[in-house]
C-alpha positions in Angstrom: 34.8 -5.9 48.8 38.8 -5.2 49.9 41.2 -7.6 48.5 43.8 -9.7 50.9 47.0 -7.6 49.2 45.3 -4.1 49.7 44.3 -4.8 53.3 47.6 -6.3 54.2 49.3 -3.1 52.5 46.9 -0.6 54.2 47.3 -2.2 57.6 51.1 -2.4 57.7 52.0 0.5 55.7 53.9 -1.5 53.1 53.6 -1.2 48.9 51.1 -3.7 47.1 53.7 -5.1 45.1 55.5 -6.2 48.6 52.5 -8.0 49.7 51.9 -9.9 46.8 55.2 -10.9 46.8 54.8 -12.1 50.2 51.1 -13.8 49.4 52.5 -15.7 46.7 55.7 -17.0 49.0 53.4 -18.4 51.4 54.3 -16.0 54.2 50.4 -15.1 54.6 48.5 -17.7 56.1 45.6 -18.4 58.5 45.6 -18.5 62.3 44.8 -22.5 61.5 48.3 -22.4 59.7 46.7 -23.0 55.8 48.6 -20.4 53.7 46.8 -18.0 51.6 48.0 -17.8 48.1 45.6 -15.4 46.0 46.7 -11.6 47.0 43.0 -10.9 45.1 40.7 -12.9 47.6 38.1 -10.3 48.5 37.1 -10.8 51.9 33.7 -9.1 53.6 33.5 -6.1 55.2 31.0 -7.9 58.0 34.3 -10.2 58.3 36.5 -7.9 59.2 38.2 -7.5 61.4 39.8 -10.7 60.5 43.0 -12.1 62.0 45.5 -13.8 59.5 49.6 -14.3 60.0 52.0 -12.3 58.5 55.7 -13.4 58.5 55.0 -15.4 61.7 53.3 -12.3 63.5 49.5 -12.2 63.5 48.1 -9.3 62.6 44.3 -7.5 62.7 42.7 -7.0 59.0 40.4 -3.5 59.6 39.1 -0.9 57.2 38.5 1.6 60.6 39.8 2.2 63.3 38.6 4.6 66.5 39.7 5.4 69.6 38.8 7.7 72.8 42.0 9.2 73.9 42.2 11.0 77.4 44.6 14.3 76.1 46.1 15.3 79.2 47.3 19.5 79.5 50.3 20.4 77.8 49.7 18.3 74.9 48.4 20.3 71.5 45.4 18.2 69.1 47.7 18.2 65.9 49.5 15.7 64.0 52.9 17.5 64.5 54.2 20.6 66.2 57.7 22.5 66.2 56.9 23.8 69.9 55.0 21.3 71.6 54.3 17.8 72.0 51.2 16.1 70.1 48.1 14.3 70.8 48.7 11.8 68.1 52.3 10.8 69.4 50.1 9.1 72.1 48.2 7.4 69.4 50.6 7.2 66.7 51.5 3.0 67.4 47.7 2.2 67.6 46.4 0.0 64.5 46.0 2.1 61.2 47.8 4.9 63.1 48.7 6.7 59.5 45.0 7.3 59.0 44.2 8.4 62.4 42.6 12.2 62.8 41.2 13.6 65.5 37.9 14.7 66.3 37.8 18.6 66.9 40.0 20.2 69.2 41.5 20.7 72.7 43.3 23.7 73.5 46.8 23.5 74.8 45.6 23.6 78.6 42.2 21.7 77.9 42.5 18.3 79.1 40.1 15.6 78.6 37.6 13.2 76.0 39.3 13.1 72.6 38.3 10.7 69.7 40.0 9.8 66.8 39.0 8.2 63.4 40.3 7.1 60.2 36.8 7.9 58.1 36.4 11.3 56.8 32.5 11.1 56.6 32.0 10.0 60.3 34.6 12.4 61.4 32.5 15.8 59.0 29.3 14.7 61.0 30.5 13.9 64.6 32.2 18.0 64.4 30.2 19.9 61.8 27.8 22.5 63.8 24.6 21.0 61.6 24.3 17.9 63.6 25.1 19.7 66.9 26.7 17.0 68.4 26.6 18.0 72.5 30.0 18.3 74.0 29.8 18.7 78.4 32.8 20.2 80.0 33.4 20.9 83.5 35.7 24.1 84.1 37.4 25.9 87.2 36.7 29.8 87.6 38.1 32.6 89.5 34.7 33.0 90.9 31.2 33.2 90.5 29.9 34.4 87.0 28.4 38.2 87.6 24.6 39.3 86.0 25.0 40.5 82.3 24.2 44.0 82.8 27.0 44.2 86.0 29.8 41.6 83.8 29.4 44.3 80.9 29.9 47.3 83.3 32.8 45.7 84.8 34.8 44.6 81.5 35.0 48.2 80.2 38.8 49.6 80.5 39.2 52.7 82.6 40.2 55.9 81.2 43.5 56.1 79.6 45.9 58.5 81.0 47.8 60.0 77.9 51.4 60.6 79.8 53.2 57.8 79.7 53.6 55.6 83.1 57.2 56.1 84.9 59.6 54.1 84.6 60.2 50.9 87.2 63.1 49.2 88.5 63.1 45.8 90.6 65.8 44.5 92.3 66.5 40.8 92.7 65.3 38.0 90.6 61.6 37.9 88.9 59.0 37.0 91.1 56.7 33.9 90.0 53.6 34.4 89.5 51.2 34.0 92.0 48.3 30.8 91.7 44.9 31.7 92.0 42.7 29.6 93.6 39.3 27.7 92.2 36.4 29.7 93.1 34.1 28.2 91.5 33.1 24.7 89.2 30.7 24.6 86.5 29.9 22.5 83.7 28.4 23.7 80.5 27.4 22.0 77.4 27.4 23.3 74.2 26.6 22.1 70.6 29.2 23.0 68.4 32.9 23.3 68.6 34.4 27.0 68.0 37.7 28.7 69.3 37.8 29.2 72.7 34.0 29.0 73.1 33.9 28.2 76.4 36.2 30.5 77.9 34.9 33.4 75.7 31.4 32.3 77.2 32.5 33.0 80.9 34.6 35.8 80.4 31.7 37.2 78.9 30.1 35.9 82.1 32.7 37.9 84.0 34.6 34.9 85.3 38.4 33.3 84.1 38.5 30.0 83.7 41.3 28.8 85.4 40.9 24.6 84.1 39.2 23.3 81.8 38.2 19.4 81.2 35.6 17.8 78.5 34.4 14.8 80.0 31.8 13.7 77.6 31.0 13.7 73.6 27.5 12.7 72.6 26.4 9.8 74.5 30.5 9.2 75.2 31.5 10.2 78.9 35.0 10.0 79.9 36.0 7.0 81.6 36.9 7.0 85.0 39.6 4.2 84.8 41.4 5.8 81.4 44.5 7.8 82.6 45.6 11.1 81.4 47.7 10.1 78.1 46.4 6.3 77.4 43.1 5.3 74.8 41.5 2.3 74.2 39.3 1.1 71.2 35.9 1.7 70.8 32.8 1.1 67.8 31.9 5.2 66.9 29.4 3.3 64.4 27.5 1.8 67.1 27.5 4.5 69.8 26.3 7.0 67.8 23.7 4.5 65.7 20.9 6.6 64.7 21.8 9.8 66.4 23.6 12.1 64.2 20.9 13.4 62.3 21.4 17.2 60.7 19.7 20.0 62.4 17.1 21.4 60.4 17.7 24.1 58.2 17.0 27.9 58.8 13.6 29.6 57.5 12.3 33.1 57.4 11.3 34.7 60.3 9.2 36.7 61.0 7.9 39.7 63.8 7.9 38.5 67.3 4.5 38.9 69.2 3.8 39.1 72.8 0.9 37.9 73.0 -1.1 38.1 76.6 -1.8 34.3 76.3 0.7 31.3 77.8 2.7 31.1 74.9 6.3 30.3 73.0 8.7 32.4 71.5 12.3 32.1 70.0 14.3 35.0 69.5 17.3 34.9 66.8 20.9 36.4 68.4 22.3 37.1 65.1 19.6 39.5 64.2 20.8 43.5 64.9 17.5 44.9 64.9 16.3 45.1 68.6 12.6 43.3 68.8 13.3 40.9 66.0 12.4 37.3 66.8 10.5 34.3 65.4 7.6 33.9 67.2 7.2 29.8 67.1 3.2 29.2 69.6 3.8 26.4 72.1 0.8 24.9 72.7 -2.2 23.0 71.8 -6.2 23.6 72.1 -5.2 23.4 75.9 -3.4 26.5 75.6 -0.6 23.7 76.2 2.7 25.8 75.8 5.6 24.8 73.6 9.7 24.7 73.3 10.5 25.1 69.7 13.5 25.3 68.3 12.8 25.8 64.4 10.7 24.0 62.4 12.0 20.6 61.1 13.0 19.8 57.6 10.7 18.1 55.2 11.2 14.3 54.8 10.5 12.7 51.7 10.7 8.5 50.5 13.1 8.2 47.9 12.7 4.4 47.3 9.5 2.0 46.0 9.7 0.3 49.6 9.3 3.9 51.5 6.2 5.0 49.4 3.5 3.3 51.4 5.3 4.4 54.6 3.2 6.6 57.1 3.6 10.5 57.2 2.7 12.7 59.2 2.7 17.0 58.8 4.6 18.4 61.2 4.2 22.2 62.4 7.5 21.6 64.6 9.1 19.3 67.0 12.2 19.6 69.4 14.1 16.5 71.2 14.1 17.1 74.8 11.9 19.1 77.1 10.9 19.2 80.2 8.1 21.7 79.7 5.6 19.8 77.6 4.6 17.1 80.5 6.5 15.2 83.0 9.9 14.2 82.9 12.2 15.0 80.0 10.1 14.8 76.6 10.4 14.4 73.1 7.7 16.9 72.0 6.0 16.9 68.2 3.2 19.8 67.1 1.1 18.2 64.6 0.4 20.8 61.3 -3.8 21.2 60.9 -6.9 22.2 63.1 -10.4 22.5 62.0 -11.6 22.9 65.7 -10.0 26.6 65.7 -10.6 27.1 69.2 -11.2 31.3 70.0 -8.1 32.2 72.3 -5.8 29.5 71.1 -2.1 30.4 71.0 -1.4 28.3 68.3 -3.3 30.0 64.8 -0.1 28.8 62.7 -0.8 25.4 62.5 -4.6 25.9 62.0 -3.8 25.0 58.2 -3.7 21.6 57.0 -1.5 22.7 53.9 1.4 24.1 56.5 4.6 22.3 57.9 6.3 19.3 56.5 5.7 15.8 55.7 7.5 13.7 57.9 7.9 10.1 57.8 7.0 8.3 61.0 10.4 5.9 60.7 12.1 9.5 60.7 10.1 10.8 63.6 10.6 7.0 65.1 14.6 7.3 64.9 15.1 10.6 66.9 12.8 9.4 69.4 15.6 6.5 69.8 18.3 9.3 69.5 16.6 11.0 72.0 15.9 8.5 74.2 19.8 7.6 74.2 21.4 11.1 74.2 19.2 13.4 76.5 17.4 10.0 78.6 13.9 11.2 77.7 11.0 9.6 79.4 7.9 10.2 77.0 6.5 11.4 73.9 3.8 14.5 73.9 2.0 14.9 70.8 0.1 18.3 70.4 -1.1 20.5 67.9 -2.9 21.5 65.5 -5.2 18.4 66.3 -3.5 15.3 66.8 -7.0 13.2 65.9 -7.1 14.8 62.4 -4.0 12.5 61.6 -5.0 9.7 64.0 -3.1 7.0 62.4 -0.1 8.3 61.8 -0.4 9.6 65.4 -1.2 6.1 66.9 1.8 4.8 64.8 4.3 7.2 66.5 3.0 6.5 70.1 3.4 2.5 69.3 7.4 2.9 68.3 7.3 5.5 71.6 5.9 2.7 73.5 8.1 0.0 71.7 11.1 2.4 73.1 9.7 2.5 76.7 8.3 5.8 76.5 5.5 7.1 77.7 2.6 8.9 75.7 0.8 11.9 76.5 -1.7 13.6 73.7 -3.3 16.8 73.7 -6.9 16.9 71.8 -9.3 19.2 71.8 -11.7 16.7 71.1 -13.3 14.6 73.8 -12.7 11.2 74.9 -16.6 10.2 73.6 -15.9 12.2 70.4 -12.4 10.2 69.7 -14.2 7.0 70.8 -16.8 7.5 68.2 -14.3 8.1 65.3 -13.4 4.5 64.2 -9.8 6.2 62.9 -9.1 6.8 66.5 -9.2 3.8 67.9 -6.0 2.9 67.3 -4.6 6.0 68.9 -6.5 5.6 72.3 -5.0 1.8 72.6 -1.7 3.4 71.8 -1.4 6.3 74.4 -1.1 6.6 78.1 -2.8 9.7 78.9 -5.0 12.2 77.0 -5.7 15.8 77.8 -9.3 16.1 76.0 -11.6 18.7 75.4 -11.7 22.7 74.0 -9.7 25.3 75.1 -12.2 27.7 76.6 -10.4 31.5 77.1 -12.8 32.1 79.6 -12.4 29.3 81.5 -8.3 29.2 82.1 -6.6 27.1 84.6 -5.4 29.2 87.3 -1.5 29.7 88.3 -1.8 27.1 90.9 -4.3 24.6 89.3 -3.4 21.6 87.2 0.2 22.3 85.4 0.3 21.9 81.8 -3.5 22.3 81.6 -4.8 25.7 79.5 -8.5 25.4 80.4 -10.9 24.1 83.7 -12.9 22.7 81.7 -10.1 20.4 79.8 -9.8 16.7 81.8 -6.9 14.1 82.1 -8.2 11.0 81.5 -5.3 8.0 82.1 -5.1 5.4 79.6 -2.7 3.4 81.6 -1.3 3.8 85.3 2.1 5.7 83.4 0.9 9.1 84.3 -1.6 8.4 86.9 0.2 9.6 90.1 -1.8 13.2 91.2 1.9 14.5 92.3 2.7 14.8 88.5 0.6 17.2 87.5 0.4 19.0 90.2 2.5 22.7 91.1 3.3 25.5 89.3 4.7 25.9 85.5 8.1 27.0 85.0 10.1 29.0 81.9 12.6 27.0 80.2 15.2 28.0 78.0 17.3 26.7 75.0 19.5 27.9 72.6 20.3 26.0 70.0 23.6 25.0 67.2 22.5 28.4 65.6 22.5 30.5 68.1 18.7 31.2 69.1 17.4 31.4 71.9 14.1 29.6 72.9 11.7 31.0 75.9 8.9 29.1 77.3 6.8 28.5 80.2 4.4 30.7 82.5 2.9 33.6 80.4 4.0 36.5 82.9 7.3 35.2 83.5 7.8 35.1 79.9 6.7 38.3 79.0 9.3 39.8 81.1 12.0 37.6 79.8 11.3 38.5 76.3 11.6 42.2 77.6 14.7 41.8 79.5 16.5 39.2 76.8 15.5 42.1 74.1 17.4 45.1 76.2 20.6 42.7 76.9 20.2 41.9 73.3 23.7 43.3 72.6 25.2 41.3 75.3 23.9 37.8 74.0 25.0 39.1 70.3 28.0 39.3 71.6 28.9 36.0 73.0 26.9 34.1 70.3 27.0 30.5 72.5 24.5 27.8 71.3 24.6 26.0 74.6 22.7 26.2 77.7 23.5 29.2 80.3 25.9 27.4 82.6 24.7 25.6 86.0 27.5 25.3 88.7 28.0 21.9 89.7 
């Protein structure tokens, strides 16, 4: 626990051997007025901060400090500068101002959400590119971004003419130059925090930006009543509470296939060999599609208390979709199938020995992130065969349902089959809606049947009213796209538009190499 003298000394910048000095003079007392003689009382963290009186000032104990800034233009994100004037001059009087260091950087001409910190660790995992923290800013352009293949013929240089240009003379003063006008807005959001990033994205777009604001940071949006220049106080710790959890690491990819069924596939940027991809199936028995990002990282207890704790193998999972049922979705693909349906787009997580083991409290926690970061409504669980681990299963969908989420399950078993199986019990009390039954090749669900649905003779049975309204499921599927902090890109949806996505996004391959931006493509406001 911190001492009196060492808090005292950290908060006002002075020596220890000042402080204790003042301690044992009596100067340090209580806001009641009873002085406070030991310079080694340890007082709590939970405590703090704690309010005590220095020399006849009060003054505010604290071990942190943070703050959301609004940097207005003109002002560079750097403790000192020889040419221009600094973002922490704003911030330089606020408490435990010494320690204060910002959280990434704005560009000279960037305006907008800035946070600072005093804790080192917070500060590595709100702006290192593993935890992909989502920045949103809102830019002005020349004009409307141009197609890739027309932006790239347009940015080439014209031929050089090898005698020099003639000299030029103007009379009169310089003229200023002239202000282009806004003609366009857009807001992007991207994951991690490189140079320029965003203007590099739409110049490779074809479009300048001419202004550039970031009006939110994570679940942090600018506030509408902060001025350009002024910060207030607020609690990083809580906001970001069980969000910033590390992006899984990389595996080994391998071939992409285009297969002729409805399926899922994520193609790597940074690869230089056109064609090369890492072809990640989307869906369940139900020929139920997928959005998946990579597969997740493997999640082990480390503690006597964790051992008994549920797990569950894991093919894949990704945070937010709105691809896998309706409304924005927290999606998991379950590892194991002894079903094997013929046709059935997803043969990699046929075997039980594949994936990771993943706790459900882990699984439980992103759902919360989720739910607070990208406002997803539900949790889909498919597979592999979600029944096969039926109580893990139930498990997840009772902390989706303690978060207000709805449930949706894809089996390829049958409603009697799962009613039969005492193990399942629990999971039918704990979801909403199930999608039951084999996925049949012959039988498929045409373009403008029942969406999300891979077979005829696959039914919806509802649970619970959640999902009961016919508009839901009815219309046609859609492709969706991600790309993610490492720079892949994730197609999904209807199996014609995606095979010639994959075709065009491998001939433009160069182009996406290129700009290398792990955000969404940008959608004018």
């Amino acid at each position: 626990m911190p001492r009196l003298d060492l808090l005292i000394a950290h908060n006002l910048g002075l020596s220890r051997g000042q402080v204790t000095r003042a301690v044992r003079a009596g100067r340090v007392q209580t806001p009641e007025g009873e002085p406070l003689r030991d310079p080694g009382l340890k007082i709590a963290p939970s405590a703090l901060p704690q309010t005590v009186i220095f020399a006849h000032e009060p003054l505010v104990l604290r071990v942190r400090y943070h703050l959301l800034q609004h940097k207005p233009v003109g002002v560079v994100t750097a403790l000192r500068d020889d040419r221009h004037r600094t973002a922490y001059e704003l911030v330089r009087g606020a408490p435990l101002g010494r320690d204060l260091r910002a959280v990434g950087r704005l560009d000279l001409d960037t305006s907008g959400l800035l946070l600072w910190t005093t804790e080192g660790a917070l500060l590595h995992r709100l702006t290192h590119p593993r935890y992909a923290v989502r920045r949103t800013y809102q830019a002005a352009l020349t004009g409307p971004w141009r197609a890739a293949a027309r932006a790239r013929a347009r940015r080439r240089p014209p031929p050089r003419d090898p005698r020099p240009p003639p000299a030029r003379r103007r009379r009169g003063p310089p003229r200023p130059p002239r202000a282009r006008r806004t003609g366009a807005l857009a807001s992007i959001t991207i994951a991690s925090g490189k140079f320029h990033e965003v203007r590099r994205i739409f110049a490779a777009l074809g479009a300048e930006v001419l202004g550039l604001c970031r009006v939110s940071f994570g679940p942090l949006e600018l506030p509408r009543d902060l001025a350009a220049g002024e910060h207030r106080e607020i609690d990083l710790h809580a906001l970001f509470a069980g969000t910033l959890h590390p992006a899984p690491l990389a595996r080994a990819k391998r071939p992409m296939k285009c297969r002729p069924t409805r399926c899922s596939r994520t193609i790597d940027m940074s690869e230089e060999t056109p064609g090369a991809g890492s072809g990640i199936p989307h869906e369940q028995h139900s020929s139920r599609m997928g959005s998946l990002s990579e597969k997740t990282g493997d999640s082990s207890p480390c503690d006597p208390e964790s051992r008994r704790e549920l797990h569950l193998r894991v093919g894949a999972r990704i945070a937010c979709t709105e691809a896998e049922g309706p409304g924005r979705r927290f999606a998991v693909w379950v590892q194991g199938c002894d079903l094997r349906c013929p046709g059935c787009c997803n043969p990699e997580f046929f075997a039980r020995d594949g994936g990771d083991s993943v706790a459900v409290a882990t699984l439980a926690d992103e759902l919360r992130a989720a739910r607070d970061i990208h406002a997803i409504t539900g949790l889909t669980v498919l597979g592999g065969e979600p029944s096969e681990q039926a109580e893990a299963v139930a498990a997840l969908c009772k902390s989706a349902r303690d978060l207000g989420l709805g449930t949706l399950v894809f089996t390829g078993r049958t409603l009697a089959e799962l009613q039969a199986m005492p193990e399942a019990r629990a999971l039918l009390d704990a979801a909403d809606t199930l999608v039951d039954g084999r996925f049949d090749a012959r039988r498929r669900e045409p373009p403008d049947g029942r969406r999300w649905i891979g077979s005829t003779n696959q039914q919806i049975v509802h649970l619970t009213p959640r999902h009961a309204d016919p508009a839901l499921w009815r219309g046609r599927d859609h492709v969706e796209l991600q790309i993610d902090a490492a720079g892949r890109l994730t197609a999904h949806g209807a199996p014609d538009l995606l095979r010639r996505l994959l075709k065009y996004v491998v001939k433009t391959r160069d182009f996406f190499t290129a700009t290398s931006s792990p955000c969404p493509s940008p959608t004018a406001s």
